[in-house]
N, C-alpha and C positions, 0 to 999 in steps of 0.2 A: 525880254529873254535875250540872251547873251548866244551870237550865233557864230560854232567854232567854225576857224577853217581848220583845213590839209596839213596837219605836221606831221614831225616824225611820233609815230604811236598812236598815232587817232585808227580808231576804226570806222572805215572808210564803206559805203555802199550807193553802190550805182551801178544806173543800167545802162547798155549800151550796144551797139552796131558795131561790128566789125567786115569793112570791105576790104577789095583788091582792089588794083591801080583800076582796077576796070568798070570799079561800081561793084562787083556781083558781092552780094552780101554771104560772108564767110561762118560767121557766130551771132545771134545776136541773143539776150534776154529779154526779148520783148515775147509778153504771153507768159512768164516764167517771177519767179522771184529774181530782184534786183541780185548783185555778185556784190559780196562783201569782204573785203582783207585788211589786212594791219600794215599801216602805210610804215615806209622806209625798211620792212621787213624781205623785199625781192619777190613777193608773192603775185605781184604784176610783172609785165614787160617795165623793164627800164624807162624808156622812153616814157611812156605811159604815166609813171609814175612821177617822174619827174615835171610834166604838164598838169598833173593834180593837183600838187604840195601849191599851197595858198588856199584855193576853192573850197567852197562854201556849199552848204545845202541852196539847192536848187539850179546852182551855176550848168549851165548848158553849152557844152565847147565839141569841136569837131579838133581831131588831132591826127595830124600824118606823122603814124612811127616811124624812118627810116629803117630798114633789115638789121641794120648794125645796131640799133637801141631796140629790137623788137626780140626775135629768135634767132640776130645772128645771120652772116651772109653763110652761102650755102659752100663747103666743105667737101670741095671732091677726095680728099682723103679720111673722109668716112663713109665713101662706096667700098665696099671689100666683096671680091670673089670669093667663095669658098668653096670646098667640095660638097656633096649632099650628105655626104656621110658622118661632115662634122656636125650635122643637125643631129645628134644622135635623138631618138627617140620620138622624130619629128613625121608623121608620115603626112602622104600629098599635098605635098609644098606647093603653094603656089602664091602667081602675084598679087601682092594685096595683103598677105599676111602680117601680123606686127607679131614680132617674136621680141625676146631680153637676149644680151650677148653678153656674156663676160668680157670685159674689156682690160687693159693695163689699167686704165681711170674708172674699172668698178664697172655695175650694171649698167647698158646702154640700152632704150628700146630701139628697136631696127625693124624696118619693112624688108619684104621680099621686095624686088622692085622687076626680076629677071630672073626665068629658069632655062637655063640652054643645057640639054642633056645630062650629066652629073654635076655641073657647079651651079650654084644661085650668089646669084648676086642682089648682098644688104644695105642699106641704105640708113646710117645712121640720126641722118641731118632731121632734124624737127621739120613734118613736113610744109611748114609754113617761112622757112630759113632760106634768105634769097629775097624776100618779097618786102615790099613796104606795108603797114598796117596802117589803115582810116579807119579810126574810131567816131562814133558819133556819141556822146557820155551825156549822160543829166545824172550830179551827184543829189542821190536821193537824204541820206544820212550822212555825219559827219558826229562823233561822237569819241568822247576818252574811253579807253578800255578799261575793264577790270583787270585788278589784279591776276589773276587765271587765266586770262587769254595774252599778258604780258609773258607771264612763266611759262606758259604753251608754247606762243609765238605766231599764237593763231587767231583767229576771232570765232566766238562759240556762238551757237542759235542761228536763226535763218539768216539765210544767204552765207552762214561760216560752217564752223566745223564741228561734226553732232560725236559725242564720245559713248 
C-alpha cells in the first residue's frame, strides 16, 4: 500500500493539542473526532500548515507557530471606542460579548472588552492574535479528495464539512 504525504489538495486529518507559551492547554481534539481540511486551501493557521506539507499518516510532531504565522500579532488599531447608542438594538452590553461590526473591510467579529458609562470599547483582534501556538499533531489520514470537495473547497464527512 502506497502511503501519501501532505501536498497541496490532500485531505488532511489529525488530531491535536494546542498550548500557550505557558503549557495551559488552549484546544485540543482529544476525546472528540480527529479535525480534517483541505491542505494548501488556508483552512489552518499558516504556520501550521506549512510544517505538515510532506507528512505522512501516523507522523507525530510538536510545532511552535510564531503569532505572525498563527492569528497574527495583536493590532491595537482594532480596539475602537464607541458610543452605546451605535450598538443599536443591542441591550446590556457587557464584557465578554462577541458581537459582528460592519467594517470598511466587511463583517469583523468583535468582543466587548470595556463598558465605562456610555462608550464600549471592541476589540477586533482574534482573541488568540499576539500569542505563539504549540501544537502537539499526530496525522491521523492523509488521503486525495474527490472531486466535490475540490469544487467546494472543503472536505465533506467526519471531521469536514456536513451539507
Amino acid at each position: 500500500m502506497c502511503t501519501l504525504s501532505i501536498k497541496q489538495n490532500s485531505v488532511v486529518t489529525f488530531h491535536y493539542t494546542l498550548k500557550d507559551d505557558s503549557g495551559e492547554v488552549i484546544d485540543s481534539s482529544s476525546g472528540s473526532e480527529p479535525l480534517a481540511y483541505l491542505h494548501g486551501h488556508g483552512q489552518i493557521v499558516g504556520g501550521l500548515e506549512r510544517e505538515l506539507e510532506g507528512r505522512a499518516v501516523g507522523d507525530k510532531l510538536s510545532v511552535k507557530v510564531a503569532a505572525a504565522d498563527g492569528y497574527g500579532e495583536y493590532n491595537k488599531e482594532l480596539v475602537q471606542k464607541v458610543p452605546r447608542r451605535s450598538l443599536k438594538g443591542i441591550a446590556n452590553i457587557s464584557v465578554g460579548m462577541r458581537l459582528h461590526a460592519q467594517t470598511a473591510a466587511g463583517a469583523r467579529a468583535v468582543v466587548v472588552t470595556h463598558v465605562a458609562g456610555d462608550m464600549v470599547t471592541l476589540d477586533g483582534n482574534h482573541p488568540l492574535a499576539g500569542q505563539n501556538l504549540n501544537f502537539d499533531i499526530e496525522v491521523t489520514d492523509v488521503r486525495e479528495p474527490t472531486e466535490e470537495e475540490l469544487s467546494h473547497g472543503h472536505v465533506h464527512g467526519p471531521g469536514g464539512h456536513h451539507h
